[in-house]
N, C-alpha and C positions, 0 to 999 in steps of 0.2 A: 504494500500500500504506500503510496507519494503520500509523502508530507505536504501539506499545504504551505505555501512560502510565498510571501508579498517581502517585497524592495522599493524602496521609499525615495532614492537619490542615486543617481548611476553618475561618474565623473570620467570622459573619455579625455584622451589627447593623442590627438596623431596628426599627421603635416597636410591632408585635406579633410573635407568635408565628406568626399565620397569612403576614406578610410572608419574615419567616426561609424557615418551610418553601418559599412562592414563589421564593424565590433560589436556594433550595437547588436547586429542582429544574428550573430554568433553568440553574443552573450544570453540575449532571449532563450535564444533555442538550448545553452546548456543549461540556464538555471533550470528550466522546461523538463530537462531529462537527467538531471543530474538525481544520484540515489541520496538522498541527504539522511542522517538518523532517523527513524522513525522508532519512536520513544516511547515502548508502554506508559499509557495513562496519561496521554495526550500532553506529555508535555511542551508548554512553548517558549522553545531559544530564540531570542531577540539577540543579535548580532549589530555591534558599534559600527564598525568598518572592516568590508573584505577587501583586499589589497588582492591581485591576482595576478601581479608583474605586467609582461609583455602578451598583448595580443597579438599571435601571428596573424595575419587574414587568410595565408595562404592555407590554414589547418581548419580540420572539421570543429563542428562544435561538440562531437566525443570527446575530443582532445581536451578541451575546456572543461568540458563536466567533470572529468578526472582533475582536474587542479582545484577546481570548484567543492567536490566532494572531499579530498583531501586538506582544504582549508578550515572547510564547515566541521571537520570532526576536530580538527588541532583546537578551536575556538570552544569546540564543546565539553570537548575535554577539561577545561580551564575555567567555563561559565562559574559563576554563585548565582547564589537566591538572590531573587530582587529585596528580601527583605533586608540581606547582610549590608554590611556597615560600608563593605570593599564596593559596594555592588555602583556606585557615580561614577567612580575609576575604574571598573572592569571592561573589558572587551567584551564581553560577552554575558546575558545574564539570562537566565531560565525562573520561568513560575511551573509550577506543578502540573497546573493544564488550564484547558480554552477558558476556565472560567476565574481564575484568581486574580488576573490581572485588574480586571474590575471589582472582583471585592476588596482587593488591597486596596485601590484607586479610592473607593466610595469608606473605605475605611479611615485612610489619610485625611479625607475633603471633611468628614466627621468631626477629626481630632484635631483640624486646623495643621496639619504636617504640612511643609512645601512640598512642591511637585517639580522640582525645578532639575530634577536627575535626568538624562539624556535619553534613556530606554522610556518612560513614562509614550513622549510624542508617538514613539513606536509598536510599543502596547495595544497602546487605545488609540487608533485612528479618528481623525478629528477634532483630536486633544489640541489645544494649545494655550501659550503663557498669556496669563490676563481674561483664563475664560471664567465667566461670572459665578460662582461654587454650586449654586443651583443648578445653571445649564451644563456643569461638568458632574452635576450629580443624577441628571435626567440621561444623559450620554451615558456614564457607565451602567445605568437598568437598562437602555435599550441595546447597549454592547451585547449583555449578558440576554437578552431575550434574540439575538441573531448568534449567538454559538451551537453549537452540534443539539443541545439536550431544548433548546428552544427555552421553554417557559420553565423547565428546570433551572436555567440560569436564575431566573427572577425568583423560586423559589426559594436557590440556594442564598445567594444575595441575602433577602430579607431576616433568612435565618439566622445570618451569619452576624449579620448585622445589630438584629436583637439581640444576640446572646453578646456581643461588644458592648450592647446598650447602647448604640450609634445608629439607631433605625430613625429616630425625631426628623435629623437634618433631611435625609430621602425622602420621606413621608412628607414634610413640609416644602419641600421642593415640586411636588407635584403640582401643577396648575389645576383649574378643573376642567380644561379641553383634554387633559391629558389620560382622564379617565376613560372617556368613548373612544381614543385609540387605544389604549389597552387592553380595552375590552374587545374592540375588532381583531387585535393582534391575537389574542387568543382563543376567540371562538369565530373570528370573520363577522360577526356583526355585533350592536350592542343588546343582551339580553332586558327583555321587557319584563316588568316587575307580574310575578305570579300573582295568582287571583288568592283573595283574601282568605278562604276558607282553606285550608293544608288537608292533605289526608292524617291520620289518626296517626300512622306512625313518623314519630319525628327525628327523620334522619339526619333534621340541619339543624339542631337544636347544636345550643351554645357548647353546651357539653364536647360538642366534637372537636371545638378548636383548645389545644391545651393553654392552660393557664404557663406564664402569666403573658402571652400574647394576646389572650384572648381582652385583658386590661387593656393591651396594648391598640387593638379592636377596637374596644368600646372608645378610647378615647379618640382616637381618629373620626368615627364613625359621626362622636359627637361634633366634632369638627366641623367635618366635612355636608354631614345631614346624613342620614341612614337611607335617602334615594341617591347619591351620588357616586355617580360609576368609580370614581376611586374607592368607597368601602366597597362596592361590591366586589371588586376584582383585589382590596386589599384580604377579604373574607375567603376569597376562593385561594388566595393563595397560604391562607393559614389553613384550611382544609387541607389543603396537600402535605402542607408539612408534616401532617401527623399519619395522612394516608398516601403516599405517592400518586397509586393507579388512579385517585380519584378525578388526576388530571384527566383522563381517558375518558369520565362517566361524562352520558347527554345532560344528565341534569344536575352537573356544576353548580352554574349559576342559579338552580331554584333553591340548593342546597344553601348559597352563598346571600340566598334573601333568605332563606329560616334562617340563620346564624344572625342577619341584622334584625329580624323581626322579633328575636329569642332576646338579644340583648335589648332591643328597644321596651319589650315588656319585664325586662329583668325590674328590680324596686330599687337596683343598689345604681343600675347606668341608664338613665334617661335619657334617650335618641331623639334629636328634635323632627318631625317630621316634615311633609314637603308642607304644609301651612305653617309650619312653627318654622319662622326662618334661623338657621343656626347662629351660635358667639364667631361672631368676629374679632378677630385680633385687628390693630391697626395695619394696614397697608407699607411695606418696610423695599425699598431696593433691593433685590436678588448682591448678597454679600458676596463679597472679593473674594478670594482663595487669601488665607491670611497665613503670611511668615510663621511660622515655628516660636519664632522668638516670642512675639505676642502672649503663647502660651492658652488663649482662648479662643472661642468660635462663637461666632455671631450666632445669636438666634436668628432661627426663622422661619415665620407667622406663615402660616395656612393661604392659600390662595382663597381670596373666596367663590362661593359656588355662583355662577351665573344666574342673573336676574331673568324674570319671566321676559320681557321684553329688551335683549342687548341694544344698547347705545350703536347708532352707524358707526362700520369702521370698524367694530367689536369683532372678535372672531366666535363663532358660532361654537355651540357643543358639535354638530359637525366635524367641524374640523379637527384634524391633527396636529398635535405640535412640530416640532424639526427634528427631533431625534426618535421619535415613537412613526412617525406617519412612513417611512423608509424599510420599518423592519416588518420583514416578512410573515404572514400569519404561520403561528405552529400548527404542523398537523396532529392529530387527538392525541392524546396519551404523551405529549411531552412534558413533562417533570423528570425532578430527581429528589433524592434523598440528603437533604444539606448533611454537611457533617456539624460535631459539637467542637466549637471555637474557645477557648481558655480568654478570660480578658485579661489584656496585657496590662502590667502593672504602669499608672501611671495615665491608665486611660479615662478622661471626664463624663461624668453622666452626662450624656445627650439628653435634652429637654420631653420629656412623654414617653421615657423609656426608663425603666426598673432597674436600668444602671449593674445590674449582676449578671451572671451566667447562667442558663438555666440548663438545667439538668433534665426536664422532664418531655420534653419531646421527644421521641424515639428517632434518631438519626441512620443512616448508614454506616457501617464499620470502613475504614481506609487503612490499608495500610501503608499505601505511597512507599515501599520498597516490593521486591520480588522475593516473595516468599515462597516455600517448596510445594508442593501440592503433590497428591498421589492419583488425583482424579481429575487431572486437566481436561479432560474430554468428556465433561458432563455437560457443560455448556455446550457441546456438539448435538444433544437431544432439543435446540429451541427449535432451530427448524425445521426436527420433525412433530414436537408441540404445533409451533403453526401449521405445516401442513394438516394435524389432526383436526383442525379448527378451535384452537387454544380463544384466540380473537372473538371469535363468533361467541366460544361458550362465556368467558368473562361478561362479554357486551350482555347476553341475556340473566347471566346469576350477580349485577352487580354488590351485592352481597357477600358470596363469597370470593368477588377479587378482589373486597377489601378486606379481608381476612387472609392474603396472601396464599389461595390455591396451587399456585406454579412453583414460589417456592417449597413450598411445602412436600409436594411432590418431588422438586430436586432431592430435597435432605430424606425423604423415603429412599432415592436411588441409591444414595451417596451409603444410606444405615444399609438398606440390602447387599449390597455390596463387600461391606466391613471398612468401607473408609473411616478412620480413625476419628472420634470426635474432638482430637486438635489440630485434624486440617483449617488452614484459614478459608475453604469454600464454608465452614460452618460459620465463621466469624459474618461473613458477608449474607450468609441464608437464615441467620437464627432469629431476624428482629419479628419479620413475620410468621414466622413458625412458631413464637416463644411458644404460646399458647395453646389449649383443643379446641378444636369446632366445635358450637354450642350444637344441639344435640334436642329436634332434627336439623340437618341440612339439606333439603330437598336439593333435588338437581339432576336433569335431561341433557343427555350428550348429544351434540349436533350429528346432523344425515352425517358432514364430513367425515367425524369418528369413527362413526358407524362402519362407514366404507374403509376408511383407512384404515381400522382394525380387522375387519374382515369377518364381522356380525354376520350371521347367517341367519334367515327366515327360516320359520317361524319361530318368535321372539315367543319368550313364558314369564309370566307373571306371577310372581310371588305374594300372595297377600297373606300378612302376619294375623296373629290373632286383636295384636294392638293396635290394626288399622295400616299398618305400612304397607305398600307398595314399592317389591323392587322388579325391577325387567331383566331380565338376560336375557341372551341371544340363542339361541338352539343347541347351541352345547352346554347351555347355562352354566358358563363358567366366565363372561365378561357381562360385567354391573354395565345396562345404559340407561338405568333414572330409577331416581328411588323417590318418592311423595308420601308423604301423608292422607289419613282418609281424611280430610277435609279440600286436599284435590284432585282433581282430577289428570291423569296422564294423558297426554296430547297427540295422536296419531304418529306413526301406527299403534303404539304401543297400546292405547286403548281396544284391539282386537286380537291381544295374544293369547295362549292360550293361559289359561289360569291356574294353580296349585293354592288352595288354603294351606298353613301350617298354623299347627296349635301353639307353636312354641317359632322365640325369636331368630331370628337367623344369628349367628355368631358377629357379624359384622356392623359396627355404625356405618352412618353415611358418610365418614369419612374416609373409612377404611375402605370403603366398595370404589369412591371417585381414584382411591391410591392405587388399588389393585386394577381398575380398569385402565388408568391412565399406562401403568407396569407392561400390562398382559399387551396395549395394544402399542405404544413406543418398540417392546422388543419384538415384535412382530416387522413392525415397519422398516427397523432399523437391519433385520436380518432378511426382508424384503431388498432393500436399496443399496447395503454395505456389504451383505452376505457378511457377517459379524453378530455376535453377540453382545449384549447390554456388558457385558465384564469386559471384553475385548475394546469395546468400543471407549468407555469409561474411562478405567484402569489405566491413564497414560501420565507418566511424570511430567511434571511441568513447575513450571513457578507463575505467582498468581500476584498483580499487580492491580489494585481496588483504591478507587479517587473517589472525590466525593461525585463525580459525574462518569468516571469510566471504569470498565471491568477487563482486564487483559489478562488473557494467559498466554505464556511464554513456551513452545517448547523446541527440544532441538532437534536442528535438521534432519536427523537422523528417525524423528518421528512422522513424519510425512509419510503418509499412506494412501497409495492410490485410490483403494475403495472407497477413503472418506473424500478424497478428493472428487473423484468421478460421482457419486453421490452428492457432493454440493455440501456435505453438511459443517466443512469447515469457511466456507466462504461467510466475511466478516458481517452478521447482523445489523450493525450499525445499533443507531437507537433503538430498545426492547422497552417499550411502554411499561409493563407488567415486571420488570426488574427494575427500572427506573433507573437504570445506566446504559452508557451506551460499550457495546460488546467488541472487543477486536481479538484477533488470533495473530499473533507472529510464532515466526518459523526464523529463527539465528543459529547461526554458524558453530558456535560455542553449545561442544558437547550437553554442557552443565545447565544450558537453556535460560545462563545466566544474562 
C-alpha cells in the first residue's frame, strides 16, 4: 500500500527554463512511484527539507525514486515526536497517525501554547501565523472530520479534548451556521426535530451519554438552545463515544433529540426552548492565538443562535462556514473509539469543562508499539463476516450491534482456538465483550447467511416449553433465528416444520448466534481458502492498535497464496463495527518486526 504524500514547496535550479520544467516533471513522477515507509498505525512523517543533489535529465525517474526512497528512510530514521522539546530543530518529525496532529493543534490553541514551530504549517494545511484561534480551532474539527475514520476524527477530538478539560474553547468557537454543516457532513442533510410523542422505550434517554460529558451536554445545550444543530450533532457525538457503531445507526439523530429532550426535562438542567430565547454572553472578537509567555487564554463566548428573521447581508442557517462547507460527507458507520488522555501537569481548566480526567467512558485499548500476537489472521474472517451479510444483520438487530456482536464472536474464535488470554487481540476485543447478552436476544440471520453457510431446506422449528422459538436448517445443526413467543418468525421460517420440546435447549441466544456464526465462517472459509478456521487463524504476527487504526504485521514468509487468491487478506480499510480502520503488511524482517 502507497503512503499518501503531499509537498508543499519544490526549489529547482538549472541554466534554462526548459531544464526546470524537465526536473520538475521527473521529480512528479518519482515522488509518484517512489516506495516511501508505510508505517503501521498510520503514522504521519512530516519532513523539513529533502535535498536530493543533482538532477540528471538524461535519467528515468526510477533512478530518482531510489534516491528519493533512500532519503525519506535516513530522515525517518532520525524523526521525534512532534510533542519532544528537539522537535522546532528537527529535520524531521512524526505524530502517531492521521488524526493527532489536530488534537495536538486544538490542544495547544486551548492552553494558549505558540504554534510558531515549522512542521505545524505542514501538518495542518491551511494553517497559518496570525490565524484568528477560533478559525484555527474550526480548521482542526474539520481537518479531523476529512481523515480516513471521517466522523471518528470529530469523535476522537472531542474526547480527547474533554478528558484535557480543553473542550470550552472548541465548543465556543463554533458559530451557529456551523451546526447545519455539520450536521450535513455527517448524515448529508440537516435532521428535523422528531414528533413529540417517543415510543415507550427510551433508547436516547440521558442515561446513554456518560457522565461527566453529559454536564458537559447540558451546558452547551443550554447555551446554545436544545433546537440548535450544534447540541444536536454535539449529542450525537457523545453517543458515540460510549457506543462507536452507533455512528452506523439510521436513527442517530432521533436518539441525539431524546438525549436533548431527556436533559431538557431533567429538574437539575433547564434547556431553554425554541420560545425561551437562550443566555447570551456579550459578543467578544474571535481571540488571537496568544504567546506562551502570557500564560493564559482568552475566553470565548458562544456564538449566538440566529434570529427568526437575519439582518440583509446575514448568512443564513443555510449556509456553511469555510472550513466545514469543503469537507466531504462521511459514509455511515464512520466513528472511532477515542482513547483515554492523562492531563498534562500544568494544564488550565478551560471555561464549561470539569477540568479533570475522566475515567468512565469506555475507550479503545492502543498500544502504538508492535506487539507479538499468535493469531494474526483472525482479522482475515471480516471479509468473510461481510460477505455472510454481517452489515445487513447489524443494520436490522441495532440492539445487538451495540452490545458488540462481531467482537464478541472474534474472542469466541480466538477462546476456540486456545489463543492465550494475554494476547493483545484480547486487549483490543475485551471492551465490548466485557459483558453477557441480556437474556433473551432474539435474532434472524439474513437470506445472505443462509446461503453463504449453506442452510439446507426444509428449515425445523424448535419451540421450547417456555415459549422460545429457534430455527435450524435440515440438518438442525446451524441456529438461523431464535424469538420469543411474543413474536413472530418472518418467512420462511414461519413454514418449517415444527418439534415441541418439554425441556430447554442447552443453548442461550447467544451461544446459538456464536455457534452459527462458527459452523458457517468455517464453512466458507474452507469453501474459498481450502483451509481450516486453525490454519487460517493461527499465524504469528505482531499487532499495532491506534486510537483510529488496527495493523497486523506479518513476515514475508507468511504470505499464502490461498489467502491471497481468496481476497481475504486485501486491506478492509475503514470496518464500521470495529470502529478502526484495518490494514495488513507483509515486511521483509523474519520477526515481522
Amino acid at each position: 500500500m502507497s503512503a499518501e504524500r503531499r509537498v508543499r514547496q519544490v526549489k529547482l535550479a538549472a541554466a534554462s527554463t526548459a531544464l526546470v520544467r524537465r526536473g520538475a516533471v521527473l521529480l512528479e513522477d518519482a515522488l509518484r512511484t517512489a516506495s516511501l515507509p508505510d508505517t503501521p498505525g498510520g503514522r504521519v512523517l512530516v519532513i523539513r527539507q529533502l535535498s536530493l543533489g543533482t538532477i540528471h535529465a538524461d535519467r528515468s525517474p526510477a533512478t530518482l525514486s531510489l534516491v528519493v526512497e533512500q532519503r525519506v528512510r535516513e530522515l525517518a530514521r532520525l524523526a521525534v515526536h512532534a510533542r519532544s522539546q528537539s522537535a522546532a530543530t528537527a529535520q524531521a518529525v512524526y505524530f502517531r497517525d492521521e488524526l493527532e496532529p489536530f488534537v495536538l493543534l486544538a490542544t495547544r490553541l486551548a492552553q494558549g501554547l505558540p504554534l510558531d514551530a515549522w512542521f505545524w504549517r505542514l501538518a495542518v494545511p491551511g494553517l497559518h501565523p496570525g490565524m484568528p484561534r477560533d478559525d484555527a480551532l474550526r480548521l482542526a474539527l474539520a481537518s479531523a472530520l476529512r481523515t480516513g475514520p471521517g466522523h471518528a476524527g470529530a469523535v476522537t477530538l472531542v474526547s480527547e479534548l474533554h478528558a484535557l478539560g480543553a473542550l470550552a474553547p472548541l465548543l465556543g468557537a463554533l458559530r451557529w451556521q456551523d451546526g447545519p454543516a455539520l450536521a450535513r457532513t455527517w448524515w448529508g442533510h440537516l435532521p428535523s426535530h422528531p414528533a413529540p410523542r417517543l415510543p415507550p422505550d427510551d433508547v436516547g434517554s440521558a442515561e446513554q451519554v456518560a457522565e461527566p460529558l453529559r454536564s458537559t451536554l447540558a451546558r452547551w445545550a443550554r447555551t446554545w438552545g436544545a433546537g440548535d444543530a450544534r447540541a444536536l450533532w454535539l449529542a450525537s457525538v457523545a453517543l458515540c463515544t460510549r457506543v462507536p457503531s452507533r455512528v452506523a445507526s439510521p436513527d442517530l439523530p432521533s436518539r441525539a433529540w431524546r438525549v436533548l429532550g431527556a436533559l431538557q426535562d431533567s429538574p437539575s438542567a433547564h434547556l431553554p426552548t425554541p420560545r425561551e430565547p437562550p443566555r447570551q454572553s456579550p459578543l467578544r472578537q474571535d481571540a488571537r492565538i496568544v504567546p506562551a509567555a502570557t500564560g493564559v487564554v482568552p475566553s470565548i463566548a458562544a456564538s449566538p443562535p440566529p434570529s427568526p428573521q437575519a439582518p440583509a447581508g446575514e448568512p443564513s442557517s443555510n449556509d456553511v462556514t469555510t472550513y466545514l462547507e469543503t469537507t466531504p460527507t462521511s459514509p455511515a458507520g464512520a466513528t472511532a473509539a477515542p482513547r483515554q488522555v492523562a492531563r498534562p501537569a500544568g494544564t488550565h481548566e478551560a471555561p464549561g469543562d470539569t477540568g479533570t480526567a475522566h475515567q468512565d467512558t469506555p475507550l479503545h485499548s492502543a498500544t502504538e508499539e508492535a506487539l507479538p500476537t499468535t493469531a494474526g489472521g483472525l482479522l482475515f474472517l471480516l471479509p468473510v463476516l461481510n460477505a455472510l451479510g454481517l452489515e445487513e444483520f447489524l443494520a436490522g438487530h441495532p440492539a445487538l450491534a451495540e452490545l458488540g456482536i462481531p467482537e464478541r464472536f472474534l474472542r469466541h474464535v480466538a477462546e476456540r482456538l486456545g489463543v492465550p488470554s494475554t494476547d493483545p487481540l484480547f486487549r483490543v476485543l475485551q471492551e465490548a465483550a466485557a459483558e453477557p447478552l441480556p437474556e433473551p436476544s432474539p435474532f434472524v440471520l439474513p437470506a445472505r447467511f443462509q446461503a453463504g453457510a449453506g442452510a439446507r431446506a426444509p428449515f425445523r422449528l424448535v419451540r421450547e416449553s417456555t415459549g422460545r422459538c429457534v430455527a435450524f436448517d435440515a440438518r438442525a445443526r446451524l441456529p438461523l433465528a431464535s424469538t420469543s413467543h411474543r413474536e413472530a418468525l418472518p418467512p420462511p421460517f414461519d413454514r418449517c416444520l415444527t418439534t415441541p420440546l418439554a425441556h430447554r435447549l442447552p443453548w442461550d441466544d447467544a451461544t446459538l448466534m456464536s455457534r452459527a456464526a462458527l459452523l458457517a465462517v468455517g464453512r466458507v472459509t474452507r469453501r474459498l481458502a481450502h483451509m481450516g478456521l486453525r490454519e487460517l487463524v493461527l499465524r504469528p504476527g505482531r499487532l499495532v492498535a491506534t486510537r483510529t487504526h488496527l495493523d497486523v504485521v506479518f513476515a514475508a514468509s507468511q504470505v499464502d497464496i490461498r489467502i491471497r487468491r481468496a481476497g481475504l487478506d486485501i486491506n478492509p480499510g475503514w470496518v464500521p463495527w470495529l470502529a478502526r480502520v484495518i490494514q495488513y503488511h507483509y515486511q521483509d524482517d523474519e520477526t515481522g518486526a
